[in-house]
FIROMAR-494600 format. One line per 10 residues: number of its first residue (from 1); their letters; for each residue y negated, z negated, x negated of N, C-alpha, C, CB. Coordinates in steps of 0.001 Angstrom, whole numbers. Glycine has a CB too. Layout:
NUM> a> Y:Z:X:Y:Z:X:Y:Z:X:Y:Z:X | ...
***
This chain:
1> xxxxxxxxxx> 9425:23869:-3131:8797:22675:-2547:9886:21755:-2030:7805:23054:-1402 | 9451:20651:-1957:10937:19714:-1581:9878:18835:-673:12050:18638:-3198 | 11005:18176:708:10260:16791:1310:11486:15885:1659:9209:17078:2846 | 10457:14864:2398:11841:14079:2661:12822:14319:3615:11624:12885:2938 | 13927:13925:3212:15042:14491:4522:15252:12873:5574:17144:15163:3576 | 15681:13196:6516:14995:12195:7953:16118:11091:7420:15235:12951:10154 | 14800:9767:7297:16341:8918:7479:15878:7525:8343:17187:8366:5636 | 14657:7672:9580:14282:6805:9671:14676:7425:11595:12851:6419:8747 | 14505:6565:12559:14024:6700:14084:13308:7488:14553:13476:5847:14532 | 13173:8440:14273:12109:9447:14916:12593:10584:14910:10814:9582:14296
11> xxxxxxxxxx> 12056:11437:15963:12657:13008:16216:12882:13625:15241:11894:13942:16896 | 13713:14727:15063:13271:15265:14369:12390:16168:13942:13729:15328:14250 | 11950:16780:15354:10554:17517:15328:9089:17011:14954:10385:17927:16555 | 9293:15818:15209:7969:14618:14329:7711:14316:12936:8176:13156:14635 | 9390:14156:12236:9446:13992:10891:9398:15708:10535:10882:13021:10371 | 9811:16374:10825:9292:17777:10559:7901:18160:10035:9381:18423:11712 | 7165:17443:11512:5465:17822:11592:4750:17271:11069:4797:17784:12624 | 4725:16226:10329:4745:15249:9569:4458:14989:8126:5617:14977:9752 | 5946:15521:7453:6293:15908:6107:5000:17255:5742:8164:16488:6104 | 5614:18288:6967:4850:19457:6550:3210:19441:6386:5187:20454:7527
21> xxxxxxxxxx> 3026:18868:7683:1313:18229:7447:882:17684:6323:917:17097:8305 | 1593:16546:5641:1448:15906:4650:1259:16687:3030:2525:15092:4827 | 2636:17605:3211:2442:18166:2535:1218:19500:2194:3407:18208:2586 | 623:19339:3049:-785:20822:2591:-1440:19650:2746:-1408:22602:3773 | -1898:18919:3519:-3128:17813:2930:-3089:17595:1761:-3170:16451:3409 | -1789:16944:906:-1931:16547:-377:-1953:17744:-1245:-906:15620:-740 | -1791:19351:-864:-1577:20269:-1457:-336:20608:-2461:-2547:20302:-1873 | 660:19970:-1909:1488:20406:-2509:2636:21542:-1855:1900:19323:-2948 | 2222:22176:-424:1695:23166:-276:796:23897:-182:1874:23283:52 | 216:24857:-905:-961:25188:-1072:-1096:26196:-202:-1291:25441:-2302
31> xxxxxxxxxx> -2316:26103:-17:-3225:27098:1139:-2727:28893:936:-5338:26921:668 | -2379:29582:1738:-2333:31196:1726:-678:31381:1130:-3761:32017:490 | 423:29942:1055:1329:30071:426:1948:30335:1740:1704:29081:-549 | 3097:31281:1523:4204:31665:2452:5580:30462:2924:4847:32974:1639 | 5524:30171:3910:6555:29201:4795:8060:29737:5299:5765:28836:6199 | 9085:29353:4858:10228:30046:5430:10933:28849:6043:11143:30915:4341 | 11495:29534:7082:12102:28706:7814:14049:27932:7365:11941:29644:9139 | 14178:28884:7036:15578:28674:6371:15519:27338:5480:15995:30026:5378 | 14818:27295:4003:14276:26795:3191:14019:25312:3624:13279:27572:2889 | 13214:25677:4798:12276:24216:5198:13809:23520:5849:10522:24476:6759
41> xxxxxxxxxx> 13999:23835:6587:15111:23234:7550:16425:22542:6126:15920:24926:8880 | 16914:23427:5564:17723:22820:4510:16836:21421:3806:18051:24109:3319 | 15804:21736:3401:14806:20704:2453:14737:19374:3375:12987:21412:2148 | 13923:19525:4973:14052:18933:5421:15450:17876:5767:13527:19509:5891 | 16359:18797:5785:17381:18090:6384:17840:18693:8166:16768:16462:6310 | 17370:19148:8816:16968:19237:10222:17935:20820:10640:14943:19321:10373 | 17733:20578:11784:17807:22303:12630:17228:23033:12188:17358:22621:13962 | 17069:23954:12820:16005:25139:13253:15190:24883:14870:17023:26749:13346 | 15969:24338:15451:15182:24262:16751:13948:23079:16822:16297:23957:17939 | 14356:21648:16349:13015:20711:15955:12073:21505:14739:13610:19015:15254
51> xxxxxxxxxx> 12381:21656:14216:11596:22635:12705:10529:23317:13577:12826:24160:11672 | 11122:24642:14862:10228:25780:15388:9519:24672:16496:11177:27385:16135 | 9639:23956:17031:8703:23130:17615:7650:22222:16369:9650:22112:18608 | 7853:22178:15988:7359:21312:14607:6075:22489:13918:9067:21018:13208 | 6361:23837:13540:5948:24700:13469:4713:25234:14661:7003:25241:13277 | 5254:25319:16021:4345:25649:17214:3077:24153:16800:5474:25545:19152 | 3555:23438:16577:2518:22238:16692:1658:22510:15899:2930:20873:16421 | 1941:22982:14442:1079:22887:13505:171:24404:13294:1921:22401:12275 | 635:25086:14263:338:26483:14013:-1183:25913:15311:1966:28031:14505 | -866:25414:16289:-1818:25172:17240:-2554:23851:16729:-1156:25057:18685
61> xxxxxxxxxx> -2400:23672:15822:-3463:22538:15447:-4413:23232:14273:-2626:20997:14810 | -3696:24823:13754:-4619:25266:12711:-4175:24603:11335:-6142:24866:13105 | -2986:24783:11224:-2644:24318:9732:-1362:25710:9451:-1858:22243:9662 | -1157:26673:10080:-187:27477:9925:-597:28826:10886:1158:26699:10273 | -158:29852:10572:-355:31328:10893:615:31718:11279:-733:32182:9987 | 1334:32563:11896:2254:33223:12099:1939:34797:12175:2791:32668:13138 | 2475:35147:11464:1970:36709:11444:3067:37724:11639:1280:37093:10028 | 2405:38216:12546:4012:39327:12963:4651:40292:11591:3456:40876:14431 | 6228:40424:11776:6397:40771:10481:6334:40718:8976:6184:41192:10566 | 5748:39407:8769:5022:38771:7672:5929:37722:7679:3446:38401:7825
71> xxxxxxxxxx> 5572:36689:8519:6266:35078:8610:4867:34235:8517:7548:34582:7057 | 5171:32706:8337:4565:31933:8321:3786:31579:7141:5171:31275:8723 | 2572:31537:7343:1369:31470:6037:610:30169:6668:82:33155:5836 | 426:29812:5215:-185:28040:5446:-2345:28474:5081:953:26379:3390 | -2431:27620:6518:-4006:28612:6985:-4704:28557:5279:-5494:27449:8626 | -6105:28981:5107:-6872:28932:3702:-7920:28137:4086:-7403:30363:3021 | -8524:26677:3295:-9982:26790:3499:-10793:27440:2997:-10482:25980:3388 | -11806:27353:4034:-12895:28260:3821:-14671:27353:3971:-12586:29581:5132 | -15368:28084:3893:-16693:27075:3697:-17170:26834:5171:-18081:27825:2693 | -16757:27838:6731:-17090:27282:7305:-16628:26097:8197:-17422:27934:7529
81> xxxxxxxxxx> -15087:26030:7745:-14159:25140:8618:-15060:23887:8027:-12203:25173:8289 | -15009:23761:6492:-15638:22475:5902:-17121:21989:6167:-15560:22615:4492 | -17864:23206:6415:-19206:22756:7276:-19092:22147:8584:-20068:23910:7565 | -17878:23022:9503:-18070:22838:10963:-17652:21174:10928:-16984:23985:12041 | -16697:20710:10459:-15682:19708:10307:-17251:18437:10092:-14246:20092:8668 | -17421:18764:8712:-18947:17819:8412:-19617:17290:9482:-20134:18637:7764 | -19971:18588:9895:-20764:18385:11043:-20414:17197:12108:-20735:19638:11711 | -19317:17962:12820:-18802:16885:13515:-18477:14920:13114:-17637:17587:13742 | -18304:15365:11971:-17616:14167:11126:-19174:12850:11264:-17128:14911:8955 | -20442:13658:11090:-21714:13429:10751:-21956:12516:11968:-22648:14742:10545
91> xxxxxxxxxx> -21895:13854:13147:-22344:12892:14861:-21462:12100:14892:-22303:13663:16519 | -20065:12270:14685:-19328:10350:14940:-19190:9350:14692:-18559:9928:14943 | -19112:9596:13554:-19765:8677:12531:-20590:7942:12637:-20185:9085:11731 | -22122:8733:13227:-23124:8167:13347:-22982:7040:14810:-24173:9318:13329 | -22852:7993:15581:-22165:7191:16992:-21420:5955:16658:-21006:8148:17827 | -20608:5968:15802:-19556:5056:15897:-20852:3758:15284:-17859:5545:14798 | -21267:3552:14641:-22573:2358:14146:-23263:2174:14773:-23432:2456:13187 | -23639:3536:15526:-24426:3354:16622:-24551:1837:17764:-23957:4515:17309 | -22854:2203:17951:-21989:1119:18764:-21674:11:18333:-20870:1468:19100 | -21273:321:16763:-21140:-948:16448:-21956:-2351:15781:-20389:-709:15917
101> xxxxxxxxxx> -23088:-1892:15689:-24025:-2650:15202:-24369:-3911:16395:-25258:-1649:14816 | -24537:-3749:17236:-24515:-5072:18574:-23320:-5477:18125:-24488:-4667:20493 | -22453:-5397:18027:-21175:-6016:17736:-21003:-7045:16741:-20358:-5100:17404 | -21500:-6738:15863:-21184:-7113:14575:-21443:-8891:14369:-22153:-6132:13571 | -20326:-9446:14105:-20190:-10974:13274:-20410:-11175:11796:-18774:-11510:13390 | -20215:-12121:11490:-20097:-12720:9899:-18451:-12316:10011:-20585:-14813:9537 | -17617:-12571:10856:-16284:-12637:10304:-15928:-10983:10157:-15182:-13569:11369 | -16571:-10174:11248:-16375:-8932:10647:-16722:-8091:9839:-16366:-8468:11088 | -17865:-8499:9603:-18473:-7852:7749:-17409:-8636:6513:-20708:-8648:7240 | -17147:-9782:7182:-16174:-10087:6168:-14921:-8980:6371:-15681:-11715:6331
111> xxxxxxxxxx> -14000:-8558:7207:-13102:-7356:7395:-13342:-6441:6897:-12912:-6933:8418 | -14791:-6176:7285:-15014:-4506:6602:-14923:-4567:5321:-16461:-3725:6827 | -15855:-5793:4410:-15826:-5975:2982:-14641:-6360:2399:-16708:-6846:2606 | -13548:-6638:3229:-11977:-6759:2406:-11261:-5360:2977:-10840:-8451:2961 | -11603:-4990:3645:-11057:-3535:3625:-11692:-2451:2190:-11607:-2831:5273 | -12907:-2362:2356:-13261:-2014:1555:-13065:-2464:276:-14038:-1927:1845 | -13051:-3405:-419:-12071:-4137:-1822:-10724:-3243:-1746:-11544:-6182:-1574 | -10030:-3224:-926:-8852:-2712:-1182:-8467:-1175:-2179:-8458:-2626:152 | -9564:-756:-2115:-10018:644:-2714:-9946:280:-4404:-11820:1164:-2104 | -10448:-932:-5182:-10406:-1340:-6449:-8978:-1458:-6669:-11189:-2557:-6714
121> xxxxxxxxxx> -8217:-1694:-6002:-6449:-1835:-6265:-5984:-84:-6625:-5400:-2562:-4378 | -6569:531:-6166:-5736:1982:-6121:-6514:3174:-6824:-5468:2482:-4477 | -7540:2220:-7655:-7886:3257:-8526:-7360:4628:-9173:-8063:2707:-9266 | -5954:4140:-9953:-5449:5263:-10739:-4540:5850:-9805:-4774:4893:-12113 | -4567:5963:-8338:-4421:7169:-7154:-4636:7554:-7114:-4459:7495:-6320 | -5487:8886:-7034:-6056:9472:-6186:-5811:9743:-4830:-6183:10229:-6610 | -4321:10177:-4340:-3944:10426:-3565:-4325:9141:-2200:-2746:10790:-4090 | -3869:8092:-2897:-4328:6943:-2591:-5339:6431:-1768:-4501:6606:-3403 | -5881:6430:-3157:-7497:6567:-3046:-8345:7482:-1570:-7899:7486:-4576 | -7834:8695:-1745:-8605:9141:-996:-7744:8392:690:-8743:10933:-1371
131> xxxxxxxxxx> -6760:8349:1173:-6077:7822:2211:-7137:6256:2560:-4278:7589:1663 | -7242:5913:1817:-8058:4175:1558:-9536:4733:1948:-8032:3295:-563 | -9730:5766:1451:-11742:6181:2060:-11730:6249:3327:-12610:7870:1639 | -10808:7019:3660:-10841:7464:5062:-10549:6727:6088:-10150:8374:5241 | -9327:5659:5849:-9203:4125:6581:-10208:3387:6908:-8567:3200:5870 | -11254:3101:5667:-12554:2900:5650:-13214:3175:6477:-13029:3271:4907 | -13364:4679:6692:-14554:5138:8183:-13666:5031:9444:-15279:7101:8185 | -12037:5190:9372:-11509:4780:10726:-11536:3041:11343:-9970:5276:10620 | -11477:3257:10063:-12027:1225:10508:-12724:978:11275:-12806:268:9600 | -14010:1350:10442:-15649:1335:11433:-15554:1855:13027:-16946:2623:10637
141> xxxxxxxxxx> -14803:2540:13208:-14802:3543:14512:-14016:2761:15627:-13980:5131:14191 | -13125:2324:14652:-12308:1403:15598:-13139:-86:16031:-10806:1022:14748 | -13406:-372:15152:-14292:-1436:15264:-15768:-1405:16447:-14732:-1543:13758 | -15989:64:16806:-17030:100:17962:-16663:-56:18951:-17693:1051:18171 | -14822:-174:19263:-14366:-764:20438:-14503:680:21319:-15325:-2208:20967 | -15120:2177:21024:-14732:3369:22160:-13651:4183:21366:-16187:4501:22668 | -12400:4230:22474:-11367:4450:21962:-11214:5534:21793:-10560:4044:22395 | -12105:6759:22641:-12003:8427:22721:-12824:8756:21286:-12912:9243:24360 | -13686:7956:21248:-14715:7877:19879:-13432:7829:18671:-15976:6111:19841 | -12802:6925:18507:-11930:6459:17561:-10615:7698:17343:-11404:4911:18128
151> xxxxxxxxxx> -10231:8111:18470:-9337:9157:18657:-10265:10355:17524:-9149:9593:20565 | -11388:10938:17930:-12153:12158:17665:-12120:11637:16383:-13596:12557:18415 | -12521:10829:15680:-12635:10414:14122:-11080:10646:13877:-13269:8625:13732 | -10396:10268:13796:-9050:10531:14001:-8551:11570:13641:-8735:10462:15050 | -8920:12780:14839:-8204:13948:14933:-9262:14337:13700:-8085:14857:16535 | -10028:14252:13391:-10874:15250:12163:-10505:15001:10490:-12707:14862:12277 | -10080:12976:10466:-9529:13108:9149:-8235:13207:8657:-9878:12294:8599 | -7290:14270:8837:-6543:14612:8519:-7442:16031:7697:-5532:14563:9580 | -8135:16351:8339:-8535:17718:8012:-9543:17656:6400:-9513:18345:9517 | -10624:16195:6841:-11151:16193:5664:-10208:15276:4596:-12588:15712:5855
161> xxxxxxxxxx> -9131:14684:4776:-8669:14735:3695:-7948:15980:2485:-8049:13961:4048 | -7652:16890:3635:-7245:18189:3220:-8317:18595:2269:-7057:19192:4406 | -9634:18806:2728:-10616:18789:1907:-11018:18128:652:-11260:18611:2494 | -10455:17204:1004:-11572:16317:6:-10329:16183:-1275:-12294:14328:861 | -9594:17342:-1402:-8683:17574:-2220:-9201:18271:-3869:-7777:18450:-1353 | -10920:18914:-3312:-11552:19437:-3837:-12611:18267:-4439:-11880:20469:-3057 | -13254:16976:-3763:-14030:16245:-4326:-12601:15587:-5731:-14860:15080:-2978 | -11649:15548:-5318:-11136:14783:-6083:-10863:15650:-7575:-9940:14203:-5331 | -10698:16802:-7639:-10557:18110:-8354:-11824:17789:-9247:-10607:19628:-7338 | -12871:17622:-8611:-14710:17192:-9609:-14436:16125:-9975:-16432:16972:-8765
171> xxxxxxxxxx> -13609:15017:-9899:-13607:13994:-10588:-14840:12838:-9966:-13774:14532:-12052 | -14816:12899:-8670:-15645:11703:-7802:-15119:10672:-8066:-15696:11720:-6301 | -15758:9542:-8819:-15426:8273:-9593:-14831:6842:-8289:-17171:7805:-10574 | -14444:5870:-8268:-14410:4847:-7880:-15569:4496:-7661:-13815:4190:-8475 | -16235:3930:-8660:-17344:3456:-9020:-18996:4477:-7796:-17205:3771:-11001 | -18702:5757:-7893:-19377:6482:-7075:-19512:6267:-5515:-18927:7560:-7312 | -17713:5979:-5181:-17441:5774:-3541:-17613:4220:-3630:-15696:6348:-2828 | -17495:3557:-4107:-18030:1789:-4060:-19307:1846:-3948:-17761:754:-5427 | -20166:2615:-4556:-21665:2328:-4588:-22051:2507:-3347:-22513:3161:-5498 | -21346:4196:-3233:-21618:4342:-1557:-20991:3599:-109:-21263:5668:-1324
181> xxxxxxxxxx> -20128:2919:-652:-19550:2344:581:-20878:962:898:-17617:1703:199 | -20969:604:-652:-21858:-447:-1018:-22933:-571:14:-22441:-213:-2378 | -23763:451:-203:-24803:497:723:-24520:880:2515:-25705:1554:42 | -23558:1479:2781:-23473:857:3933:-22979:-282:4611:-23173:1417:4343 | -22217:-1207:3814:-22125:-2580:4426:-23442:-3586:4126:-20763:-3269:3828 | -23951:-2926:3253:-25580:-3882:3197:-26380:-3608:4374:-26719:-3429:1822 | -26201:-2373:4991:-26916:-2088:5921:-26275:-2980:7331:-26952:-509:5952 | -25095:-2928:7528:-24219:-3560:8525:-24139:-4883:8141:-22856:-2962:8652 | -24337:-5565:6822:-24564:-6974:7030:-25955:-7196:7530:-24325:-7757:5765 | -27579:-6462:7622:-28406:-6132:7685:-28633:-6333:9368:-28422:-5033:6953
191> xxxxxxxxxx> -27428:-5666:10489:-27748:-5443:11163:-28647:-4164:11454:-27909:-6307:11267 | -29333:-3155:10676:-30103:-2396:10372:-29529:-1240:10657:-30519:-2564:9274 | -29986:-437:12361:-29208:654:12184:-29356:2148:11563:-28926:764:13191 | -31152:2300:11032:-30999:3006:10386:-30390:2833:8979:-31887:3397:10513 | -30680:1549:8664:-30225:1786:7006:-29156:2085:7039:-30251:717:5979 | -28198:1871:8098:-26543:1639:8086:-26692:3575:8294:-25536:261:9814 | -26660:4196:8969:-26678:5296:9509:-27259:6341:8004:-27667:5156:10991 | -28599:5771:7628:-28751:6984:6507:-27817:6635:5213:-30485:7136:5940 | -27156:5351:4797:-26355:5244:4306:-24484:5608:4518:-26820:4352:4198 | -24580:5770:5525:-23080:6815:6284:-23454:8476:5881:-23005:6697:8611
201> xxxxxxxxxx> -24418:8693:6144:-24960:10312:6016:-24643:10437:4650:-26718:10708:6343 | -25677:9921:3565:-25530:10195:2263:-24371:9781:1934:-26440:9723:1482 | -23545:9596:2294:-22019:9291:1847:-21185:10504:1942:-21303:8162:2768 | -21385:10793:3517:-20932:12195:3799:-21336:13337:3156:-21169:12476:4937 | -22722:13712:2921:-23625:14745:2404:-22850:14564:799:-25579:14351:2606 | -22603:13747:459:-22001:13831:-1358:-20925:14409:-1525:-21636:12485:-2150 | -20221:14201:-629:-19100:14642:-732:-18984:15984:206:-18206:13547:-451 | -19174:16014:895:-19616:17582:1471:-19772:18410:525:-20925:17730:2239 | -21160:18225:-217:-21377:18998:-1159:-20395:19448:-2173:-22241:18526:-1645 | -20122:18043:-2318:-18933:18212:-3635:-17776:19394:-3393:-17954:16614:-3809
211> xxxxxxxxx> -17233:19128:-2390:-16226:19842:-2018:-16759:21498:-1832:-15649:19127:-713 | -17800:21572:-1071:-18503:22673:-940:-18284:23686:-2675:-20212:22057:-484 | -18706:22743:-3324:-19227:23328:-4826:-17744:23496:-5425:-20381:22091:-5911 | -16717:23093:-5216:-15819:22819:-5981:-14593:24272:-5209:-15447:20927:-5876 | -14932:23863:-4072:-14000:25339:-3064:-14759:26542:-3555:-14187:25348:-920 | -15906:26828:-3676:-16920:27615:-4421:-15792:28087:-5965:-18609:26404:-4805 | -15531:27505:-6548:-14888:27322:-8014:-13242:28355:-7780:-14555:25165:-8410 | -12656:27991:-6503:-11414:28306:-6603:-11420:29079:-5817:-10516:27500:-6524 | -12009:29399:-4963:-12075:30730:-4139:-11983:32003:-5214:-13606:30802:-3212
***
């Protein structure tokens, strides 16, 4: 595995936590694969001492194991992290429209609808692509103006992008996440908070599934 070696202002225990994070979201460390410290630190570029802080972080955020006598193992998903995660993902989501629907202008449906365009540029991404979905719902969150709200959306999509490593594996189209984004800005130009809300759900629920069915496959 290779990452980048530090060449920018930041700790080195950050660009550490960082790279490594990055790297199992996009899976190019893969899940149940073994972590050495030697290895990483050369690749990186870095110590050993930012690296093992870098490591404590990610081990307490649930992206790494430490197992006595073993070493470091990169955690596995499983079907209930991706349910529990949903779940949560579901109530904030919903909350977040909740809030933001009083809010809402002409000039900011115009924002949301050029945010959302931006997704037709990065078609032949995926990687991309999926980074651009998820901006998408942090948008919205941010846009309800509660900042602990915006944080919690936050801390969860790192995780479902990790996931949604599997919708992209089924081959979930452009054309599929436009339709669905589609209908929830009709609902938010609408003002309409259920339409906006059951159109956030069925967005989520598709891809839930998807991933569901697809981790199903490689397990």
């Amino acid at each position: 595995m290779s990452f980048l070696k530090v060449e920018q202002p930041q700790s080195f225990k950050d660009h550490a936590y960082n790279e490594i994070k990055k790297g199992i979201i996009e899976h190019k460390v893969e899940s149940g694969s073994m972590l050495f410290e030697r290895s990483l630190s050369e690749s990186l570029g870095i110590s050993r001492t930012p690296l093992k802080l870098a490591l404590q972080q990610l081990e307490l955020e649930g992206w790494i194991q430490s197992i006595p006598r073993k070493g470091i193992v990169v955690q596995t998903i499983n079907r209930q992290d991706v349910d529990e995660i949903f779940q949560l993902r579901k109530a904030n989501e919903v909350l977040a429209i909740e809030l933001l629907i009083p809010l809402l202008n002409d000039e900011t449906i115009e924002k949301i609808e050029k945010m959302d365009n931006q997704l037709s540029d990065i078609q032949k991404d995926p990687i991309k692509f999926m980074y651009a979905d998820s901006a998408f719902h942090l948008f919205l969150a941010e846009l309800s103006q509660n900042h602990r709200l915006y944080q919690l959306i936050q801390n969860l999509t790192d995780h479902v992008n990790w996931y949604g490593f599997f919708a992209l594996k089924a081959g979930k189209t452009l054309d599929e996440v436009a339709y669905e984004h589609r209908l929830i800005i009709e609902g938010l130009r609408a003002r309409n908070l259920h339409q906006t809300t059951d159109a956030v759900l069925n967005h989520l629920d598709i891809t839930h599934r998807t991933i569901i069915t697809n981790l199903t496959e490689w397990e």
